[in-house]
C-alpha positions as CSV (number, residue, x, y, z in Angstrom):
1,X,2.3,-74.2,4.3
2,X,3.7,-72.7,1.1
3,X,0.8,-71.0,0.0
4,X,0.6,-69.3,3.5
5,X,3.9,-68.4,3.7
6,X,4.1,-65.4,1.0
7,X,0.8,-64.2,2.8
8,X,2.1,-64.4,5.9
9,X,5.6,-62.2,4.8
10,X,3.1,-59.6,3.3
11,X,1.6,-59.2,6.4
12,X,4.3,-59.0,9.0
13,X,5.4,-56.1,6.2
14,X,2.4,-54.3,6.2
15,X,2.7,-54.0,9.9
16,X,6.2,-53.6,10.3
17,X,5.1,-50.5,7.6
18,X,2.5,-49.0,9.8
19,X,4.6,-49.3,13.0
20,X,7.4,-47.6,11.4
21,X,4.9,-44.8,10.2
22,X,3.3,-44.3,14.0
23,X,7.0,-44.1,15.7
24,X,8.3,-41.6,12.5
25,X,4.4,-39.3,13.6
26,X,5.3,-39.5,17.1
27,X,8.9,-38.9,17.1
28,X,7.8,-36.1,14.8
29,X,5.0,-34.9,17.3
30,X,7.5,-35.3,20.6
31,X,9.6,-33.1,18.7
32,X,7.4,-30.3,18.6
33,X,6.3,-30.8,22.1
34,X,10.1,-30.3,23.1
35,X,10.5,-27.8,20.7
36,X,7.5,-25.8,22.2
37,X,8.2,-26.7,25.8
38,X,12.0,-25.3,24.9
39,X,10.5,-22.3,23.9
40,X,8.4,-21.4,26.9
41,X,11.3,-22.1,29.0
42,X,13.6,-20.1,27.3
43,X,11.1,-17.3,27.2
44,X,10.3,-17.9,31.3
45,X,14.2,-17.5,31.9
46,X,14.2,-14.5,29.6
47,X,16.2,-16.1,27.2
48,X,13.1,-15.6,24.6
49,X,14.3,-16.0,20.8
50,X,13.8,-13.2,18.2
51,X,11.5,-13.5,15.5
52,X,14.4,-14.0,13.1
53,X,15.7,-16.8,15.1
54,X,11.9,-18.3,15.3
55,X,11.7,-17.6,11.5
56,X,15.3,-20.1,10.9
57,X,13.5,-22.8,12.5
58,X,11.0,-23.6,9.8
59,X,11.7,-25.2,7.1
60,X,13.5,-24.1,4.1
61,X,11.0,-24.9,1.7
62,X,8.2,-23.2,4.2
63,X,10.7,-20.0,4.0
64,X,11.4,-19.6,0.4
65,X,7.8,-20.1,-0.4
66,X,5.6,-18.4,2.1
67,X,6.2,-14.7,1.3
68,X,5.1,-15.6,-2.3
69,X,2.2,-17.5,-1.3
70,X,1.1,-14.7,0.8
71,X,1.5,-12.1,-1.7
72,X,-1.0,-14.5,-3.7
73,X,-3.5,-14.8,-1.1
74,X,-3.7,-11.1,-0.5
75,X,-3.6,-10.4,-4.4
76,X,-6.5,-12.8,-4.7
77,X,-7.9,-11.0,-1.7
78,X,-8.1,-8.0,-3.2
79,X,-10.1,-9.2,-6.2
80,X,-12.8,-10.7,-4.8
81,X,-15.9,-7.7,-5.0
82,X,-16.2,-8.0,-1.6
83,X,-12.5,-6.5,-1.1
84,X,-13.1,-4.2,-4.6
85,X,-16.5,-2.8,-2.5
86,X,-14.4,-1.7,0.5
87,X,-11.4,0.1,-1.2
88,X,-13.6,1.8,-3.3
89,X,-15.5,3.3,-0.5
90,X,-12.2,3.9,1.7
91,X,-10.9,5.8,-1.1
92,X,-14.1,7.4,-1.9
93,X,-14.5,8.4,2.0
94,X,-10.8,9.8,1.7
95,X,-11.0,11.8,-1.3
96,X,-14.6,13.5,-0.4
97,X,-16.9,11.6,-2.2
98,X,-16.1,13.8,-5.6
99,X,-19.4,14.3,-7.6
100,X,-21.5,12.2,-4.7
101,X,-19.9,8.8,-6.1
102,X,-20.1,5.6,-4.4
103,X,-18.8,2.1,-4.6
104,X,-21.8,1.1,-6.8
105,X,-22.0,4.1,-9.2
106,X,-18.2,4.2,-9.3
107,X,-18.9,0.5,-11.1
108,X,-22.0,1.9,-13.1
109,X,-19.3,4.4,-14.2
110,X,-16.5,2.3,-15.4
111,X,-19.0,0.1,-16.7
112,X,-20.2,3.0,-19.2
113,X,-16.9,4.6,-19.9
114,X,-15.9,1.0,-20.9
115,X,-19.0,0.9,-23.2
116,X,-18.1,4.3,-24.7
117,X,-14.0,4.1,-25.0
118,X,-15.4,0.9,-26.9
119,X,-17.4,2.4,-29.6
120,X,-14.5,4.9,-30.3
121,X,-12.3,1.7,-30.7
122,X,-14.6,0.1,-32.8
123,X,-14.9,2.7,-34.8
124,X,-11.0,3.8,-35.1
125,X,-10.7,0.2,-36.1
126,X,-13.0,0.8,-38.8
127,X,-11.3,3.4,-40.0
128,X,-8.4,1.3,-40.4
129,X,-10.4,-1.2,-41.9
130,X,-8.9,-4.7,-40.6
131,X,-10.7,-7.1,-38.4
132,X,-7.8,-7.6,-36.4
133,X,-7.8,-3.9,-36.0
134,X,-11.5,-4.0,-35.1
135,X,-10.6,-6.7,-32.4
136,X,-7.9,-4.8,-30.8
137,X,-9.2,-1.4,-31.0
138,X,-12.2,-2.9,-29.4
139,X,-10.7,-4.8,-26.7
140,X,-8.4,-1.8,-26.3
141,X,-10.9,0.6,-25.5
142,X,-13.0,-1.5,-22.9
143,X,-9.8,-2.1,-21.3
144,X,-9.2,1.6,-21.1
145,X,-12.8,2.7,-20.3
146,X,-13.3,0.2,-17.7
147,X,-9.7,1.5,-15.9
148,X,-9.8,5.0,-16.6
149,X,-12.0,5.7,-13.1
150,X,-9.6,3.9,-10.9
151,X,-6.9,5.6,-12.5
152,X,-8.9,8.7,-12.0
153,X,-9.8,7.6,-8.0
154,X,-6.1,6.8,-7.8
155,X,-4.9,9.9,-8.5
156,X,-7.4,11.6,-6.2
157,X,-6.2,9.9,-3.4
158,X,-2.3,10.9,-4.4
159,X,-3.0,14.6,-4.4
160,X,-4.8,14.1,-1.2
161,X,-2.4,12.6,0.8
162,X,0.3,15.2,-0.7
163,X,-2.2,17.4,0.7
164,X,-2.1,15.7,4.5
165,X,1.8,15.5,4.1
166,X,2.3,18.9,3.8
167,X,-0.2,20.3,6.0
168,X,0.0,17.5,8.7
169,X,3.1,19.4,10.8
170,X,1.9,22.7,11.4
171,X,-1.7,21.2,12.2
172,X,0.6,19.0,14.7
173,X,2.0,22.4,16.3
174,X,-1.4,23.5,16.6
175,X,-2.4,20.3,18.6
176,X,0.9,20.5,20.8
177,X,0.8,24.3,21.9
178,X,-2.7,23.7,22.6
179,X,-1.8,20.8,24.7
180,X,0.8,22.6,26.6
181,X,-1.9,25.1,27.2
182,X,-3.3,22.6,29.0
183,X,-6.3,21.2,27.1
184,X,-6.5,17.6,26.6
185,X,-6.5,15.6,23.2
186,X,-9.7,16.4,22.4
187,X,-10.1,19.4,23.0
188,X,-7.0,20.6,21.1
189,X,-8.6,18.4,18.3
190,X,-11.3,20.7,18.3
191,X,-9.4,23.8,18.1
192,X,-7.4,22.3,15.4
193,X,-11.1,21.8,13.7
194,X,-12.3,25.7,14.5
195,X,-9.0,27.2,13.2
196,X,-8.0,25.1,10.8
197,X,-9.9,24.0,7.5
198,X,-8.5,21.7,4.8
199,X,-8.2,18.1,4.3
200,X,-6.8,17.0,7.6
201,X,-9.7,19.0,9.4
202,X,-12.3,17.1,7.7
203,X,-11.1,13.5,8.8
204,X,-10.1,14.7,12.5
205,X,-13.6,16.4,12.7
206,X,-15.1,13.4,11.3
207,X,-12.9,11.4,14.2
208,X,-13.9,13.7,16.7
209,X,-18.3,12.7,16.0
210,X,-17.7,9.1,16.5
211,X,-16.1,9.7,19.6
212,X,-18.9,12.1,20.4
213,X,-21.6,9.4,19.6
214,X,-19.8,7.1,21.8
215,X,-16.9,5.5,20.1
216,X,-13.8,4.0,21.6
217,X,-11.2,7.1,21.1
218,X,-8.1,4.2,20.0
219,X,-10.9,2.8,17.4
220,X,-11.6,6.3,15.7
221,X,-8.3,7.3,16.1
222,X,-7.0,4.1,14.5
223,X,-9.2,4.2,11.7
224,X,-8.9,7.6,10.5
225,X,-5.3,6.6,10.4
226,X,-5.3,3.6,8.3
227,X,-8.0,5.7,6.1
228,X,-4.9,8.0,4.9
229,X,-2.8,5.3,4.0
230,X,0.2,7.8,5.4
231,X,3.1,5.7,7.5
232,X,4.0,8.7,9.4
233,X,0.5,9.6,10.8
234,X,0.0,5.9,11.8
235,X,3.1,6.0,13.7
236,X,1.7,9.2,15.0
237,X,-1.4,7.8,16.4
238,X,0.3,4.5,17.5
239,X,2.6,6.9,19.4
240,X,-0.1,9.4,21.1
241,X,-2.2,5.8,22.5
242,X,1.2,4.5,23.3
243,X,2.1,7.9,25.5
244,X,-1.5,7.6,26.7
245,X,-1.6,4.3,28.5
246,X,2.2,5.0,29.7
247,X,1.9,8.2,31.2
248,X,4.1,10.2,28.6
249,X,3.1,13.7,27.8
250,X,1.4,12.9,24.9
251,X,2.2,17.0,23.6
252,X,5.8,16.3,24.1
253,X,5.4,13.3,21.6
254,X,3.4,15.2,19.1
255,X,6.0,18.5,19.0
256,X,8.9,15.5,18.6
257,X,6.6,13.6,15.7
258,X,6.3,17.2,13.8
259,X,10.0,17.8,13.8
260,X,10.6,14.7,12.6
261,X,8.1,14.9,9.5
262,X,9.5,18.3,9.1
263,X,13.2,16.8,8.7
264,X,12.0,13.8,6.7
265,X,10.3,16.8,4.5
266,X,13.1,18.4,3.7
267,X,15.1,15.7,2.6
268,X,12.3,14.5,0.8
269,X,12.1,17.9,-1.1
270,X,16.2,17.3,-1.6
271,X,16.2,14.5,-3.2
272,X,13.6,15.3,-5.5
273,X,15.7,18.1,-6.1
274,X,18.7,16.4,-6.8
275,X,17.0,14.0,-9.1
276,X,15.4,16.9,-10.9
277,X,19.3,17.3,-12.6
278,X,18.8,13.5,-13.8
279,X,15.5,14.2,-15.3
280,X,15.9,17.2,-17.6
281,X,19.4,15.2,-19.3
282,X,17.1,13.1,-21.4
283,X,14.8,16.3,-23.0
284,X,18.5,17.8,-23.3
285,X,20.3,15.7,-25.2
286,X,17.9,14.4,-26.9
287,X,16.3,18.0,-27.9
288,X,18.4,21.0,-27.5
289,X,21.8,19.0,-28.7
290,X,20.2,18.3,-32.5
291,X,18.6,21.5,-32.9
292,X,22.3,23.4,-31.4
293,X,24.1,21.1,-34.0
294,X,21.2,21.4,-36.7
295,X,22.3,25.7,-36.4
296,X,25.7,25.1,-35.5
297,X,26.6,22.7,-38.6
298,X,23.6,23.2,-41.1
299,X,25.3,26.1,-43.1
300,X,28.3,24.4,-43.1
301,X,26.3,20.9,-44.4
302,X,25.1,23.1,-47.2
303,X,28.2,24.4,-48.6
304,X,30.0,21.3,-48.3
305,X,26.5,20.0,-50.5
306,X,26.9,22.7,-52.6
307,X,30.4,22.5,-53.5
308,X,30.2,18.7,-54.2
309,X,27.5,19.3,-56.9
């Protein structure tokens, strides 16, 4: 009877441990059911909660720690060569094509500017004479090579869409007047196309084939959107669908969208000019000040030198 005894308290334990672990999961799960079942009432009533209010419900630890974790996941997204493969050829797509490059010769490029910004490290650190200078000069060079295209590609693609900023509210004027002339979207697309030729033309033009070929309008539209990578053409082409499917005069919404790019233009264009102040103080203190003091004090400096000899 003693032996039993400790064997018995273990096991009343172990299940007075596992039924205190099912009620905990199904108090737990309930929970959540009310929670949800809350929800959809609430939202039935039209009581619905914001997405801010939704967002305080989670847990604290889920809060602080999500945005980071997703900033991770799409970092480590966007190294993965299947990711690499498609910017490269959104970019490529966006700026032209320059020099008939694709995703895989855009790599067989980097791979030989890497190879040949390497030698000319290798042989700077040479020059120097040091192994650790060899090392560094070599690594230094691959690194530069390898990340001198992108940089290249990357700068492509800011001129370009400097280029679609600027040109993107008169071609809207174009589209709107033709509109109100009463041709529909496409058609006023196409007039933008025949009088029109720059940047802008090209990816509209390019819009306008797929739809041609059969195409979903939204789908084209959408794309050549997101292809830009500009916020106000997005919103553009989220507005004209929008004004579609309600019934809005969709040239009434483009003429608005135009003067608003127009206004955000122009204070773009002042506060680059009033930052423009801020910028030339560093080249002027730190180069027309000496060289005024160097004239305005340098005779003086030499008679007081003079003197004291």
């Amino acid at each position: 009877m003693n032996a039993l005894l400790p064997v018995l308290i273990g096991v009343l334990a172990a299940a007075g441990a596992y039924v205190l672990t099912v009620g905990i999961i199904a108090s737990r799960a309930a929970d959540a059911t009310t929670l949800a079942r809350e929800r959809l009432a609430r939202q039935e009533v039209g009581l619905g909660q914001s997405a801010v209010a939704l967002q305080l419900e989670k847990p604290f630890t889920e809060r602080l720690f999500s945005p980071m974790r997703r900033w991770i996941d799409g970092q480590m997204m966007r190294l993965t060569p299947e990711a690499q493969v498609a910017n490269f050829r959104r970019q490529l797509d966006f700026v032209g094509n320059p020099m008939g490059l694709d995703p895989a010769s855009l790599q067989t490029l980097r791979i030989a500017a890497a190879a040949a910004f390497g030698a000319i490290g290798t042989a700077f650190g040479m020059f120097i004479g040091t192994p650790i200078a060899i090392g560094v000069a070599l690594l230094g060079g691959v690194a530069i090579g390898f990340y001198l295209p992108v940089l290249w590609l990357d700068q492509l693609v800011r001129e370009r869409r400097a280029e679609l900023e600027s040109s993107l509210p008169n071609a809207l004027d174009v589209v709107a007047i033709s509109m109100e002339a009463g041709l529909g979207l496409d058609r006023a697309l196409e007039q933008l196309v025949r009088h029109q030729d720059d940047s802008l033309t090209l990816l509209v033009a390019r819009a306008l084939r797929e739809i041609q070929l059969g195409r979903p309008r939204a789908e084209a539209l959408e794309e050549m959107a997101e292809a830009t990578g500009i916020e106000d053409f997005a919103s553009l082409v989220r507005g004209i669908l929008y004004a579609e499917r309600t019934g809005v005069p969709i040239a009434r919404t483009i003429a608005a969208h135009a003067a608003q790019m127009r206004v955000k233009r122009r204070l773009k264009i002042r506060t680059e000019a009033a930052r423009a102040s801020l910028k030339i103080l560093l080249p002027t203190v730190g180069c027309v000040f000496p060289t005024l003091w160097l004239i305005l004090l340098g005779p003086a400096l030499i008679v007081v030198l003079t003197l004291s000899h």
